[in-house]
Backbone bond lengths (Angstrom), bond angles and torsions (degrees), N, CA, C in turn:
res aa  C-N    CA-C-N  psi(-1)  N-CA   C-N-CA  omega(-1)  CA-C   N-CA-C  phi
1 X - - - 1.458 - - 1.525 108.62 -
2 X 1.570 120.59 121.92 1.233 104.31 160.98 1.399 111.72 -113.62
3 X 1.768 102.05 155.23 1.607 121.11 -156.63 1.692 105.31 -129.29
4 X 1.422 96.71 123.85 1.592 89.88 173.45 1.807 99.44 -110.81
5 X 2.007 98.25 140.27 1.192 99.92 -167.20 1.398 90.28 -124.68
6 X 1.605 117.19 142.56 1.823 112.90 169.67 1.406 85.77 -128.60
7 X 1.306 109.14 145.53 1.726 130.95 -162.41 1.703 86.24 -130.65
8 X 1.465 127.25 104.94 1.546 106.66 173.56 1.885 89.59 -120.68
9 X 1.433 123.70 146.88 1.178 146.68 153.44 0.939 140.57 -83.84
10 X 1.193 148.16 68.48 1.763 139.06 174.25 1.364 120.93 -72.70
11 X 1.106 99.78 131.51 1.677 117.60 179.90 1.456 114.88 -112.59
12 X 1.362 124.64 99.51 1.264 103.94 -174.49 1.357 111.27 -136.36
13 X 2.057 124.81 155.73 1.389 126.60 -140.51 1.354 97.75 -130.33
14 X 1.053 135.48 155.68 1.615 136.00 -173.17 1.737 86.33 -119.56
15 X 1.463 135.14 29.86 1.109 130.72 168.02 1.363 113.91 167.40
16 X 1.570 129.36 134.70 1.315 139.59 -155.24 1.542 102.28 -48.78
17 X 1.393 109.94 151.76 1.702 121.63 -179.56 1.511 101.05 -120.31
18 X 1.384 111.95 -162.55 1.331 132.78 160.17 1.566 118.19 -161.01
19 X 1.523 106.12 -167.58 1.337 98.67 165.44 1.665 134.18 17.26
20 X 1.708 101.73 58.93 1.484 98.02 173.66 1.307 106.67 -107.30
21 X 1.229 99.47 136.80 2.117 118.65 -170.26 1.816 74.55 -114.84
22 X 1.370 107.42 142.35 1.661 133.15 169.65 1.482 105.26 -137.25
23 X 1.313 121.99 137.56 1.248 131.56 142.04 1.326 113.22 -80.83
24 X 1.339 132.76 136.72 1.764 142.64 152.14 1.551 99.37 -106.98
25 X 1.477 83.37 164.19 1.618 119.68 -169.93 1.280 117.31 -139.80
26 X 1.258 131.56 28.39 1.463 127.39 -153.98 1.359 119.91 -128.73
27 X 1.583 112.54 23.52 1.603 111.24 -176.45 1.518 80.90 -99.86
28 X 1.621 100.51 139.86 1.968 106.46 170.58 1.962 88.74 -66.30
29 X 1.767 93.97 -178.20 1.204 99.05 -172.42 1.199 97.62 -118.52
30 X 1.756 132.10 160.72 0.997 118.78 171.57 1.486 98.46 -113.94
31 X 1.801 104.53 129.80 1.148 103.86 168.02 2.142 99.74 -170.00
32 X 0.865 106.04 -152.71 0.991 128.38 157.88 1.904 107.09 25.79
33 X 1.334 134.82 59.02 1.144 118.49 -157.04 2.035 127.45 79.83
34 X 1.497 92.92 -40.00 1.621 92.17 179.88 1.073 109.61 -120.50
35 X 1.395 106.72 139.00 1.547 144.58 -176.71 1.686 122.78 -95.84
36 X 1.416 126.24 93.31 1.361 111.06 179.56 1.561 110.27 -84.77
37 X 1.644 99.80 124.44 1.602 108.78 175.26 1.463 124.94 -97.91
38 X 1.362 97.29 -10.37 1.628 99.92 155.20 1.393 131.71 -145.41
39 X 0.831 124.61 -142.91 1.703 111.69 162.56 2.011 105.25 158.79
40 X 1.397 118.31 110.21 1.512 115.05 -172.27 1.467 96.78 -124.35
41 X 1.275 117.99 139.97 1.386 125.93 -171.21 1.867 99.03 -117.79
42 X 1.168 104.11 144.30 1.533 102.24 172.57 1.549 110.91 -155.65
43 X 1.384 104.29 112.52 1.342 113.48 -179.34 1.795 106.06 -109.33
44 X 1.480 111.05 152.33 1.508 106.61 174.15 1.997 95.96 -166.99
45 X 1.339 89.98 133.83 0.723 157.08 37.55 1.919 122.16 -71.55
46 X 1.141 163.61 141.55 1.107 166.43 175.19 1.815 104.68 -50.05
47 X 1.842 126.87 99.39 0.970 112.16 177.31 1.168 101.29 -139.60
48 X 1.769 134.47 178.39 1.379 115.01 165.76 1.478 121.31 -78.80
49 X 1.565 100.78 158.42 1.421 122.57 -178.59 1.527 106.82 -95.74
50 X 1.623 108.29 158.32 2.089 98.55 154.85 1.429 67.65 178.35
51 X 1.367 88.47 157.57 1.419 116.98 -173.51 1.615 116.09 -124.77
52 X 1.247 135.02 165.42 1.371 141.87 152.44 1.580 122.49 -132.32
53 X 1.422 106.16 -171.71 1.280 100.58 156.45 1.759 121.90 -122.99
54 X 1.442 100.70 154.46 1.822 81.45 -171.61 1.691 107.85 -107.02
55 X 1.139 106.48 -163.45 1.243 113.54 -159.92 2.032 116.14 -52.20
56 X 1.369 94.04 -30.60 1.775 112.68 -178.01 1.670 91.14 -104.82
57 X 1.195 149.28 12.49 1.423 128.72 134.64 1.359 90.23 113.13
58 X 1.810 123.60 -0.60 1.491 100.51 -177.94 1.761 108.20 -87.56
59 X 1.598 95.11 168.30 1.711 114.69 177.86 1.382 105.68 -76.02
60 X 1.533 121.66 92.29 1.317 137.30 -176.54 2.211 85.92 -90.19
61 X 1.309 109.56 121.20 1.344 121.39 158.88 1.977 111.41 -103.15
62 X 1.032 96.28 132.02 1.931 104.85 -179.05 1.789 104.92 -117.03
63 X 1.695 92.98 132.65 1.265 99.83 173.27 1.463 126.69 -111.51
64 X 0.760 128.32 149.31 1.825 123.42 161.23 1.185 107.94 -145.31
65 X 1.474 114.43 151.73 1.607 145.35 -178.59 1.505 107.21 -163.00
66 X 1.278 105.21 102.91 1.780 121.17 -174.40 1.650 95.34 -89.59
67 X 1.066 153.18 -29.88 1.116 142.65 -157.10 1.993 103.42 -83.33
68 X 1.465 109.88 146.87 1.680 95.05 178.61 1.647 107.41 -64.40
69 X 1.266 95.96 166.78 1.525 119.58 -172.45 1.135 109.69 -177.58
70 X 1.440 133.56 149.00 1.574 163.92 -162.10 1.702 128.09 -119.85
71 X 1.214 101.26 7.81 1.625 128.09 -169.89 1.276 118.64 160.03
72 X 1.628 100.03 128.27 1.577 113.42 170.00 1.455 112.56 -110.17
73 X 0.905 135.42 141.00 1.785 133.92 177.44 1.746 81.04 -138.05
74 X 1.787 84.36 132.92 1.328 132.25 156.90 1.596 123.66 -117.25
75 X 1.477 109.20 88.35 1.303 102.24 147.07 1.230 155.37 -132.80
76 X 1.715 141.65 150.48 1.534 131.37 -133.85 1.546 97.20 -123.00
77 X 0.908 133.94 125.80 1.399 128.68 174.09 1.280 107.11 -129.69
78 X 1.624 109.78 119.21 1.803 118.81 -177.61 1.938 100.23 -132.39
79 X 1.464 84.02 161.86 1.854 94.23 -177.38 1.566 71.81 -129.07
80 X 1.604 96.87 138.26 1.649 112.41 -178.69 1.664 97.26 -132.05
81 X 1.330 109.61 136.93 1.753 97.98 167.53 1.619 99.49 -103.67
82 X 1.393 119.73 137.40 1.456 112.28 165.92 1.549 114.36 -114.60
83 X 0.948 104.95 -174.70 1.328 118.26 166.44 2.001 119.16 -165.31
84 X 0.974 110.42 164.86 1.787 120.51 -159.87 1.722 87.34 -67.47
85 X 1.461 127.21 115.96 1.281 154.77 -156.80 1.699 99.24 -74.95
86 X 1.323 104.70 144.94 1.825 84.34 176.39 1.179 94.91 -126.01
87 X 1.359 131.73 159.39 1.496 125.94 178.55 1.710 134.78 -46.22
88 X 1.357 127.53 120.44 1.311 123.16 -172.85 1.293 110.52 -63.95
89 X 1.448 111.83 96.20 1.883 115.26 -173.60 1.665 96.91 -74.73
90 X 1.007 121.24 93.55 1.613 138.75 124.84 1.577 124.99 -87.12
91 X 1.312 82.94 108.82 1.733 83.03 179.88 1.583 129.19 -73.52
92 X 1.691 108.11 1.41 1.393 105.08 166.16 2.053 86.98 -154.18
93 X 1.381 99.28 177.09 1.561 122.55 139.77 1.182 136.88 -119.67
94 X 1.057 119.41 159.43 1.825 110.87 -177.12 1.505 110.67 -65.40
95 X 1.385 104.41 167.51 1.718 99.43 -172.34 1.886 92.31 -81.15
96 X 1.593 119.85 -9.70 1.368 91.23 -168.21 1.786 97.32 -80.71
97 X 1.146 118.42 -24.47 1.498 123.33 -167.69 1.337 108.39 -78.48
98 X 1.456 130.26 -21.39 1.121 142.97 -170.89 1.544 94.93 -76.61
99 X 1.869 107.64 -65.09 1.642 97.47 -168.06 1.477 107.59 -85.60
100 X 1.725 133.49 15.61 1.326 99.47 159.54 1.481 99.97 -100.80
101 X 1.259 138.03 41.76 1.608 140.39 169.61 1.161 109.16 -140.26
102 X 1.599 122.03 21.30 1.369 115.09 147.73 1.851 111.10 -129.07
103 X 1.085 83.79 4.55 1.994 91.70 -178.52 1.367 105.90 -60.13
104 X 1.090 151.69 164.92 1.701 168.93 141.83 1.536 109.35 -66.40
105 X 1.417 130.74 94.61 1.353 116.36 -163.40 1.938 102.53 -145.85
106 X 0.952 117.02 141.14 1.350 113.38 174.53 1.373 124.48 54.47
107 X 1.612 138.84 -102.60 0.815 114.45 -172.26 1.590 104.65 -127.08
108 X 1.536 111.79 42.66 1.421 141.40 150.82 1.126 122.33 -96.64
109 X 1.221 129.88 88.98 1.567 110.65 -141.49 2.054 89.89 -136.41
110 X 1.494 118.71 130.42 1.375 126.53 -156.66 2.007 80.03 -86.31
111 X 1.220 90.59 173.77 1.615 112.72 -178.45 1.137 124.33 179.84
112 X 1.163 143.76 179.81 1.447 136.37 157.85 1.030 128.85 -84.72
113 X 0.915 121.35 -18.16 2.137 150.18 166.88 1.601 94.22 -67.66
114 X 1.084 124.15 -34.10 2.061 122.37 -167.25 1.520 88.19 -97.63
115 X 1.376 136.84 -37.97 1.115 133.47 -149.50 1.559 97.54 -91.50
116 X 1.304 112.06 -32.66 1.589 115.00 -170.56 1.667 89.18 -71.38
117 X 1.496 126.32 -56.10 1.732 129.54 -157.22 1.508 86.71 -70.05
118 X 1.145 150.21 -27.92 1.286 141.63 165.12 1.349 128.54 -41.56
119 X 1.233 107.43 -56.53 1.838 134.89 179.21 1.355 86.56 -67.42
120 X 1.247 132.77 -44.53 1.702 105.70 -150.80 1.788 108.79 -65.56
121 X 1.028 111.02 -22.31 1.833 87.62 175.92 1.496 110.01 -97.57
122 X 1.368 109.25 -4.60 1.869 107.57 176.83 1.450 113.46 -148.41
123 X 1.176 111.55 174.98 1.660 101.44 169.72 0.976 108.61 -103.02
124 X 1.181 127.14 145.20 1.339 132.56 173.91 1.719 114.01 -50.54
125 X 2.095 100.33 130.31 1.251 103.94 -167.01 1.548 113.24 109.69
126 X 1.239 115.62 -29.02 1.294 115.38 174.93 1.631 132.17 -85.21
127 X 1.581 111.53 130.23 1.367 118.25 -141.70 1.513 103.65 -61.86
128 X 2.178 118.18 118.83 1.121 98.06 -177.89 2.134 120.89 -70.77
129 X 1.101 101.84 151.57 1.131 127.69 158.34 1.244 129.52 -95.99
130 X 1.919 113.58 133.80 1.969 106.84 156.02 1.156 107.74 -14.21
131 X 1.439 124.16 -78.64 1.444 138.51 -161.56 1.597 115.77 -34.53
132 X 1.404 96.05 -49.55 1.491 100.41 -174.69 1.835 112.19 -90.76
133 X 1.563 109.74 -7.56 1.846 92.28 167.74 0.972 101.36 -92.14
134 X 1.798 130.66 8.69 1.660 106.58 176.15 2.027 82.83 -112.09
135 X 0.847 134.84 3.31 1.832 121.15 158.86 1.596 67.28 -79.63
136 X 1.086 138.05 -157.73 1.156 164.45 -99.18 1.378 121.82 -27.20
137 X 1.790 113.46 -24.86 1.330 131.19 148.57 1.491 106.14 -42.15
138 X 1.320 103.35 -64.40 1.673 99.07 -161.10 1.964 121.90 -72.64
139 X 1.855 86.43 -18.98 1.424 87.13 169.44 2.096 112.48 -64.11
140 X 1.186 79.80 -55.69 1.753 80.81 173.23 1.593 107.86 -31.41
141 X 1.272 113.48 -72.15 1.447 145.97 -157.36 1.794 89.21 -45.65
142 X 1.371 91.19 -77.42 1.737 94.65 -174.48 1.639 124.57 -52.16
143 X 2.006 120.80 -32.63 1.014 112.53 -176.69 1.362 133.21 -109.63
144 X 1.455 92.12 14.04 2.067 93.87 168.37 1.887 88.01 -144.72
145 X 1.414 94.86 164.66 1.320 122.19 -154.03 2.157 97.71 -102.91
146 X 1.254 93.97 139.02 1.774 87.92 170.95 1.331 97.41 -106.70
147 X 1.894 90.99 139.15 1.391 103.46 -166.18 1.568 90.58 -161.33
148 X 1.449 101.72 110.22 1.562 104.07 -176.59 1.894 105.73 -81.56
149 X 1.466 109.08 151.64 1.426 109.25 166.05 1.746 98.58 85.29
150 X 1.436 124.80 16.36 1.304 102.77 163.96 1.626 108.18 -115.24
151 X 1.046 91.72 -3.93 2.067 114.29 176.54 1.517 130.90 -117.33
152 X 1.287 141.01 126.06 1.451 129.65 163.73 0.741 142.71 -109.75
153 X 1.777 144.86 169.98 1.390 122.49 -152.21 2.014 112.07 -78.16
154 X 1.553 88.38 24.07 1.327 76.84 156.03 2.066 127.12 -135.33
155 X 1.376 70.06 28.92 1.951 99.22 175.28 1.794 97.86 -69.36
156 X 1.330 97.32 149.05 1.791 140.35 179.53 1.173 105.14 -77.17
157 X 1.224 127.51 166.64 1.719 130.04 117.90 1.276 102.49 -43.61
158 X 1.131 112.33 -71.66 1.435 117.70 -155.25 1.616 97.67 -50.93
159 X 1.049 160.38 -15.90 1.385 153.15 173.04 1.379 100.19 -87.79
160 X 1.484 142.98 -35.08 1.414 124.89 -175.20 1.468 90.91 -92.75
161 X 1.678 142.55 1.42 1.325 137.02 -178.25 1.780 89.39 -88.90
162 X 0.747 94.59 -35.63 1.982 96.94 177.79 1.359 124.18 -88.98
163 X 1.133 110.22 -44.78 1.837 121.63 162.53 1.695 111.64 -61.20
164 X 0.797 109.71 -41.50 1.947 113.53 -154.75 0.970 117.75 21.38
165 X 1.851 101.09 64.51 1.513 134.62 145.08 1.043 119.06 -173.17
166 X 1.625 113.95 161.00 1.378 126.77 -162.76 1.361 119.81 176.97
167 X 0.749 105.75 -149.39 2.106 124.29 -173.03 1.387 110.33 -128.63
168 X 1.755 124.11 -170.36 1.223 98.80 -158.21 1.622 87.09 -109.19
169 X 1.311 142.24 -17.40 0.971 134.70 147.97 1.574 117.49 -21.33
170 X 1.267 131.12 -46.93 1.175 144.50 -148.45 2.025 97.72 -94.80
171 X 1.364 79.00 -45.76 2.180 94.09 -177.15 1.789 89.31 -65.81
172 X 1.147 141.26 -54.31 1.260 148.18 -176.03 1.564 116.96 -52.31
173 X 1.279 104.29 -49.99 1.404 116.56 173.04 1.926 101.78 -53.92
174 X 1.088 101.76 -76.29 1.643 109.35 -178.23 1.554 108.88 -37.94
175 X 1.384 98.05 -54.82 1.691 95.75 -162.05 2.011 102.98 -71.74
176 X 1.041 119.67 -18.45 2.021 121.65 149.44 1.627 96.74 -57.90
177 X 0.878 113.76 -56.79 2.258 106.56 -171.25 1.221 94.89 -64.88
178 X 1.011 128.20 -51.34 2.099 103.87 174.24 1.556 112.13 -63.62
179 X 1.159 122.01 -60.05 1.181 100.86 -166.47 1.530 125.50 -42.69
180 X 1.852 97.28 -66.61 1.507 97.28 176.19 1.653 124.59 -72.02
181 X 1.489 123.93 20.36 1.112 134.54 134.40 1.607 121.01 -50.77
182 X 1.205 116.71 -51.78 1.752 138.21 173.19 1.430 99.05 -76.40
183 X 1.199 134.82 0.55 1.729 125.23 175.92 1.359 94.03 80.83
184 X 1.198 134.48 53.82 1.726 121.18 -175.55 1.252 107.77 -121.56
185 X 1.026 147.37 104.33 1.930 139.59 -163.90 1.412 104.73 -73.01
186 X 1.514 123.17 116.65 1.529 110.81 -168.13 1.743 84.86 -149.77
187 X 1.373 90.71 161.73 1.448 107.20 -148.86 1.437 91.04 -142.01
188 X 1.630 124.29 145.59 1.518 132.68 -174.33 1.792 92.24 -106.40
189 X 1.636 94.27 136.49 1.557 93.44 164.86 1.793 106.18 -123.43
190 X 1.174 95.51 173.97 1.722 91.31 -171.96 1.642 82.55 -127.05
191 X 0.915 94.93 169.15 1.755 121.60 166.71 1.700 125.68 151.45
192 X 1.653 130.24 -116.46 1.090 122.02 -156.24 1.806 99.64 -142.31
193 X 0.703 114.87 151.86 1.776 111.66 139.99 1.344 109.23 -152.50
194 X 1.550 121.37 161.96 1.111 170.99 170.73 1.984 95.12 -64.31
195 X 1.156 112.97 104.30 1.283 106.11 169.64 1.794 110.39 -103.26
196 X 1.384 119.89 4.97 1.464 119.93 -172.56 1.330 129.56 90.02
197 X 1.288 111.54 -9.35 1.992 117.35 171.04 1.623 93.02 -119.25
198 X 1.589 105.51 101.51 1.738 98.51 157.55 1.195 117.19 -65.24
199 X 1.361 123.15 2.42 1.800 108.85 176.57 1.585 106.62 -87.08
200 X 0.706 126.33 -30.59 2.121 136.42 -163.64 1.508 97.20 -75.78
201 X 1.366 101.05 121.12 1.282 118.83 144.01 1.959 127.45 -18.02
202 X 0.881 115.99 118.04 1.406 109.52 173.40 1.484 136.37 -119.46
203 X 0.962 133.27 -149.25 1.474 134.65 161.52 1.531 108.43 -166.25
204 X 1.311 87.63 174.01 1.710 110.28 178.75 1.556 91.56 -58.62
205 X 1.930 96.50 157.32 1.353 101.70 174.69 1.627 108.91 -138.53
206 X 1.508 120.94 160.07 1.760 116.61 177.46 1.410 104.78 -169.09
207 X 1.278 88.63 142.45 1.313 130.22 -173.95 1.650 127.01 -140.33
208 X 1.506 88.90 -178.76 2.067 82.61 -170.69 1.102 115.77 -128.46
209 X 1.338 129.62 165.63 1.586 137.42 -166.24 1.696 91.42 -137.91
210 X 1.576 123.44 138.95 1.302 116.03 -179.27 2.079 88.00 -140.73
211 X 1.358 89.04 145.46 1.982 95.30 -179.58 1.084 100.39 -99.42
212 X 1.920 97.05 127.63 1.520 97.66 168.68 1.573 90.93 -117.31
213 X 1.537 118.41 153.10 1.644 133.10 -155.10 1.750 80.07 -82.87
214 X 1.525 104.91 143.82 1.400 109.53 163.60 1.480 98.26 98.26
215 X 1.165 128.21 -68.11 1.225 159.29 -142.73 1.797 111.91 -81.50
216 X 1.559 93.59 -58.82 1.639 96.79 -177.03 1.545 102.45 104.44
217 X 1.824 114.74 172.67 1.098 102.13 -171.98 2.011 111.31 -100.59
218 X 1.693 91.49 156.75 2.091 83.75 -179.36 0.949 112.86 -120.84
219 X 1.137 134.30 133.31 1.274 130.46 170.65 0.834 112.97 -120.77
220 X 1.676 113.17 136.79 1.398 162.91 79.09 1.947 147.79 51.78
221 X 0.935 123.08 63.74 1.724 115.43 -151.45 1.919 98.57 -108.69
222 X 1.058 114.06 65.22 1.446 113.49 -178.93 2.035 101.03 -56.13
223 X 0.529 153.71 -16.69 1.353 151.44 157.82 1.131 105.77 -28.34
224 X 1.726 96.96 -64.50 1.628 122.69 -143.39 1.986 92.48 -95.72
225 X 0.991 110.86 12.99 1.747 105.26 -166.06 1.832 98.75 -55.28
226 X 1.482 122.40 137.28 1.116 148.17 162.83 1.446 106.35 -129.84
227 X 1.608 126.54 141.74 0.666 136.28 128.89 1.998 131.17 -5.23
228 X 1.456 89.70 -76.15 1.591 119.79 169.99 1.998 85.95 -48.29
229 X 1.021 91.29 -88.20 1.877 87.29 -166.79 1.266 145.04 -85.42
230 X 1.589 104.59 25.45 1.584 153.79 178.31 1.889 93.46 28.37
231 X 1.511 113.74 37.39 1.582 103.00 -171.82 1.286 116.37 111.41
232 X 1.839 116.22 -51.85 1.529 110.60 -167.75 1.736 99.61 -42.20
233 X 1.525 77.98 163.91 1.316 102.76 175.04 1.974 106.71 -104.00
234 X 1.563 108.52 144.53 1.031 77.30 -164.05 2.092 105.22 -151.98
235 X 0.824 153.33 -128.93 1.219 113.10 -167.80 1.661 125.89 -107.26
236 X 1.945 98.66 2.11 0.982 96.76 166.39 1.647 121.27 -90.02
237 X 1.476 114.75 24.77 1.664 116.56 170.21 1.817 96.68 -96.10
238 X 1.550 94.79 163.91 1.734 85.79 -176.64 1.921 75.97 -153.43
239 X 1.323 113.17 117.00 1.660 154.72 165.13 1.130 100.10 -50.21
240 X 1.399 129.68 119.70 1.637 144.54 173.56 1.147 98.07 -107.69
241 X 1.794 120.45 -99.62 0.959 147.90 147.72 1.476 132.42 -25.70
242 X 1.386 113.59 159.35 1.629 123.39 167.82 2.145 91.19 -156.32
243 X 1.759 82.11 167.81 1.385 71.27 171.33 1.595 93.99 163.07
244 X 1.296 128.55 175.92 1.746 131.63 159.91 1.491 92.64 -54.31
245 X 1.156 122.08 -86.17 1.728 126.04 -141.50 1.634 82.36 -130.16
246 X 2.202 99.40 -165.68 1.449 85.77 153.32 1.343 152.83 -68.88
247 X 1.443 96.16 -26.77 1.374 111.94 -178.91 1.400 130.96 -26.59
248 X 1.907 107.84 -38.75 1.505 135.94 176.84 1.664 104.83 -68.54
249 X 1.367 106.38 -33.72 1.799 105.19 -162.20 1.418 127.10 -107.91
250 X 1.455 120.35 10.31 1.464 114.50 -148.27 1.517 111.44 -73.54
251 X 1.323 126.15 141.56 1.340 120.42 173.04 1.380 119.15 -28.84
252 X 1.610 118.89 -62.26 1.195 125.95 173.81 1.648 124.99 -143.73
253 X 1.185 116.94 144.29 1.282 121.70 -152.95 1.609 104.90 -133.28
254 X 1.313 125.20 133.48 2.005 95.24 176.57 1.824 82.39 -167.60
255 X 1.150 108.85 -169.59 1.227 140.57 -170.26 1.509 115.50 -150.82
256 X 1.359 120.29 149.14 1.734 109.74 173.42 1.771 91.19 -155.12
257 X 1.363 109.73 154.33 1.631 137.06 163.63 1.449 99.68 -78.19
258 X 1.284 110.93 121.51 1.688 133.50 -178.68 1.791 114.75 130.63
259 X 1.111 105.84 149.21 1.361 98.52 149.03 1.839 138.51 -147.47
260 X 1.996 79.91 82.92 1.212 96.18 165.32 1.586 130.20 -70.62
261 X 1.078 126.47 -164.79 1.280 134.72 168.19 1.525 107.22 -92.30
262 X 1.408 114.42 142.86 1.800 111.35 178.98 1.659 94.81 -121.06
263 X 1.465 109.46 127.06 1.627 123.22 164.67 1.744 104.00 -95.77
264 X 1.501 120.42 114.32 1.212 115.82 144.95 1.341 138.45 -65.90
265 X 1.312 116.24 139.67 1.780 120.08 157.38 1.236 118.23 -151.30
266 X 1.488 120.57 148.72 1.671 119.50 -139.16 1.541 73.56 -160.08
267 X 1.731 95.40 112.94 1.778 81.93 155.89 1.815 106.45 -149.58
268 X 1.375 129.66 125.57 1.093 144.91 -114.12 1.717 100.12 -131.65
269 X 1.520 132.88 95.05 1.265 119.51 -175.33 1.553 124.28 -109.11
270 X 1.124 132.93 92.73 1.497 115.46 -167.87 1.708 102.37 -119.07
271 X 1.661 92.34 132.94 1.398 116.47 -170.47 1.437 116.53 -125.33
272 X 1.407 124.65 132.39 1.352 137.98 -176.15 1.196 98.97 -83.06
273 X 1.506 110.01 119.99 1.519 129.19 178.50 1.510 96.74 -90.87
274 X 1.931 112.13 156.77 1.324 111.02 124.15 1.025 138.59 -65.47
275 X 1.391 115.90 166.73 1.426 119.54 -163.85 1.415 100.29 -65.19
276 X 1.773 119.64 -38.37 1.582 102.19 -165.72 1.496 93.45 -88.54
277 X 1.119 126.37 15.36 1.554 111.26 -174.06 2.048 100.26 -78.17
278 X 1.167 88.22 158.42 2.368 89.79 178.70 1.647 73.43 -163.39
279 X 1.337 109.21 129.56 1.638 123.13 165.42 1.538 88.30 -101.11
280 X 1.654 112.04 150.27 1.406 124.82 170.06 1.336 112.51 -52.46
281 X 1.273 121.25 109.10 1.746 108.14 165.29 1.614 99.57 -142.67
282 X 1.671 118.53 170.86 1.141 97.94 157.17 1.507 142.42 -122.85
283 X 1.524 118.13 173.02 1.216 101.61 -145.15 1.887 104.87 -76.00
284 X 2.043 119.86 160.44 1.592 97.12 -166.05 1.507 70.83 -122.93
C-alpha cells in the first residue's frame, strides 16, 4: 500500500517569542515491511535544521530560530509504501533494553487496578503468548471507551483506569502496563494510519510492540481491535517513532524565551495513493 501523509503544526503566540529550539519526529521509518520514498520537512519561521539519531534509531530533526516571532508552522510530508509487518525475529534483547521496557515509569504507572485487569485472562506466571497480547488488545479495546478531549498528553493509565476513556495514546499506554505486568518487554510506537476516507481529518496514531523470546517483536493496535484483525497491526499503520512510552516519541517537542500564551493546532492527512501516483517531495 502506498500512503501519502502531511503532518502540518501551528504554533501560535498572543505575544512576540524568541529562541525556540524544537525537536521533530516525523520521518516514517524504514524498516520492517515499510519503505519511506520521500520525506519534505518545512519549518517557518525559516531556521536551521540537523538531525540525529536517538537512542531507539529514530530521525530526531532539531530546530532553532533566535530572532522574535509569533508563529512557527511545522510541516512533514512523506509517501510511505507499506505492507502487513512480519515479526522482528530477534532471538533475544539485551538485559539493558529488556529492563528499560519492562520498568513502571511515567505515565505507565503499576497498581493493583492494572495488576487485577492483567490476571483476568491468566494467572500470573503464565507463558505469554501471540494469543494472549492480542486478548489483551481486545481487553483494552472492549473495556474503556475512545473519547478524545477527556485526557492529555500528559495522562496515565492510571487516569484512563479511572476515567474509562481516552485516546489511543492512552489505550497504548495501558496495553504496555499489562504486558510488562506479565514480564513482557513492550515498547510504545507512534506514527499514522490510514483509516479509509482520504477526505477526514486525522491525527497522529500509537500503538505497541511487546518481545516474545524466539518469536520476535508483535505489535498490537488496541484502538483499532477487530475481531477480523484481533489487534495486528497491519499495513495501513505507517511507524515513525519507537520509544518506552510517549514521552520518547512526540511529534514535536521545543521550548521558547517569553511568556506568551501558546495556541495549538495539529491537523494530520493520510491518503492512499496509486501505485503510479509520486506527489513532489524531496528525497531524505
Amino acid at each position: 500500500m502506498k500512503l501519502s501523509v502531511v503532518h502540518r503544526t501551528v504554533l501560535a503566540y498572543d505575544e512576540d517569542i524568541a529562541d525556540t529550539s524544537m525537536e521533530m519526529r516525523l520521518r516514517p521509518r524504514d524498516e520492517s515491511g515499510q519503505r519511506c520514498l520521500s520525506y519534505e520537512l518545512r519549518v517557518e519561521p525559516r531556521g536551521p535544521v540537523r538531525s540525529y539519531r536517538d537512542a531507539f534509531g529514530n530521525r530526531v530533526e532539531v530546530y532553532n530560530h533566535r530572532a522574535p516571532h509569533r508563529r512557527v508552522v511545522v510541516e512533514a510530508r512523506s509517501v510511505v509504501v507499506t505492507a502487513p509487518p512480519a515479526p522482528f525475529r530477534e532471538s533475544a534483547i539485551s538485559e539493558g533494553e529488556r529492563y528499560r521496557l519492562l520498568r513502571f515509569d511515567g505515565p505507565v504507572v503499576d497498581s493493583p487496578a492494572l495488576r487485577a485487569l492483567a490476571a483476568e485472562l491468566a494467572p500470573p506466571g503464565v507463558t505469554a503468548t501471540p494469543e494472549l497480547l492480542c486478548d489483551l488488545a481486545a481487553l483494552v479495546h472492549d473495556r474503556f471507551v475512545y473519547e478524545p478531549n477527556v485526557t492529555n498528553v500528559a495522562s496515565t493509565s492510571e487516569d484512563l483506569l479511572s476515567l474509562g476513556r481516552g485516546v489511543c495514546q492512552d489505550f497504548a499506554h495501558l496495553w504496555l502496563g499489562l504486558c510488562r505486568a506479565r514480564g513482557v518487554s513492550a515498547r510504545y510506537i507512534s506514527g499514522y494510519i490510514w483509516n479509509g476516507d482520504d477526505r477526514q481529518e486525522q491525527a497522529s496514531h500509537a500503538w505497541g510492540e511487546a518481545f516474545l523470546p524466539g518469536q520476535g517483536w508483535l505489535a498490537c493496535d488496541p484502538t483499532n481491535y477487530s475481531p477480523e484483525s484481533r489487534g495486528c497491526v497491519g499495513e495501513q499503520h505507517v511507524r515513525v517513532a519507537v520509544g518506552r512510552d510517549y514521552r520518547d516519541v512526540p511529534p514535536t517537542r521545543g521550548v521558547f524565551r517569553g511568556a506568551a500564551h501558546e495556541t495549538l493546532s495539529v491537523d494530520v492527512r493520510v491518503r492512499r495513493l496509486a501505485a503510479e501516483e509520486m506527489p513532489e517531495a524531496r528525497r531524505a
